[in-house]
N, C-alpha and C positions, 0 to 999 in steps of 0.2 A: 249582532245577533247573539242572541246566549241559548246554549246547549244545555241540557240537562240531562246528564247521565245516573246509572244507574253508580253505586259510590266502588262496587266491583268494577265494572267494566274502566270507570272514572279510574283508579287507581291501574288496571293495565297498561291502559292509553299512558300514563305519565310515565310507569315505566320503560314502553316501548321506546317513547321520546327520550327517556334518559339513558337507557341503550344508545340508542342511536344519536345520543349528542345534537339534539332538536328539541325545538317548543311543542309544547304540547299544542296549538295550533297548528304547527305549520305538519306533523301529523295527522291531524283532525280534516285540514284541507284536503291531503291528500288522499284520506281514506273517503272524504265525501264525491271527490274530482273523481276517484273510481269507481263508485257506485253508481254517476251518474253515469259515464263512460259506459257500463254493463246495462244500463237501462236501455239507454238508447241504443242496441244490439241484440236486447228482449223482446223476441217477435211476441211475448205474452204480455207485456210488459204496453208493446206498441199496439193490443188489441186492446187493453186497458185504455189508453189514451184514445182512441177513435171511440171509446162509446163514450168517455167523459166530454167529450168532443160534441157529440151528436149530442149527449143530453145539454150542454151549455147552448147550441143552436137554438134550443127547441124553448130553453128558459126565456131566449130572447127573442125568439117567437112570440110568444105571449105576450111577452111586458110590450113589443113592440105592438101587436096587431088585437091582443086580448084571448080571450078562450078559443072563440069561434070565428070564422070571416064574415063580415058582411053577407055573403051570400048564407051563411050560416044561419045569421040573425034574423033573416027575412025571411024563413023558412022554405029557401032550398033559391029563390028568386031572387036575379040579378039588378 
């Protein structure tokens, strides 16, 4: 995976690690391990996800069944 930082923030992040006598990965992991961590305890965050949810259902709705259903198509008759 490659990251691309901003050359600020880029340059923090190495500090931090050179602080802390660590790579600048093993850093990077953990600040990503706790964002996700904080996501998934974002009740806003979990309403985001349920409607990216519903709209992925509903894409494969279509591709699977088309715009309309048969009963659709036939104008209104089974």
């Amino acid at each position: 995976m490659v990251l691309r930082l901003d050359p600020a923030l880029a340059e923090r992040l190495r500090l931090v690690a050179e602080v802390e006598h660590r790579s600048v990965s093993d850093v990077a992991r953990e600040a990503v391990a706790a964002l996700v961590e904080q996501r998934r305890a974002d009740r806003r965050f979990q309403a985001l996800l349920e409607d990216n949810l519903a709209r992925h259902r509903e894409a494969l709705r279509l591709l699977r069944d088309g715009p309309g259903t048969p009963c659709d198509a036939a104008g209104g008759a089974a």
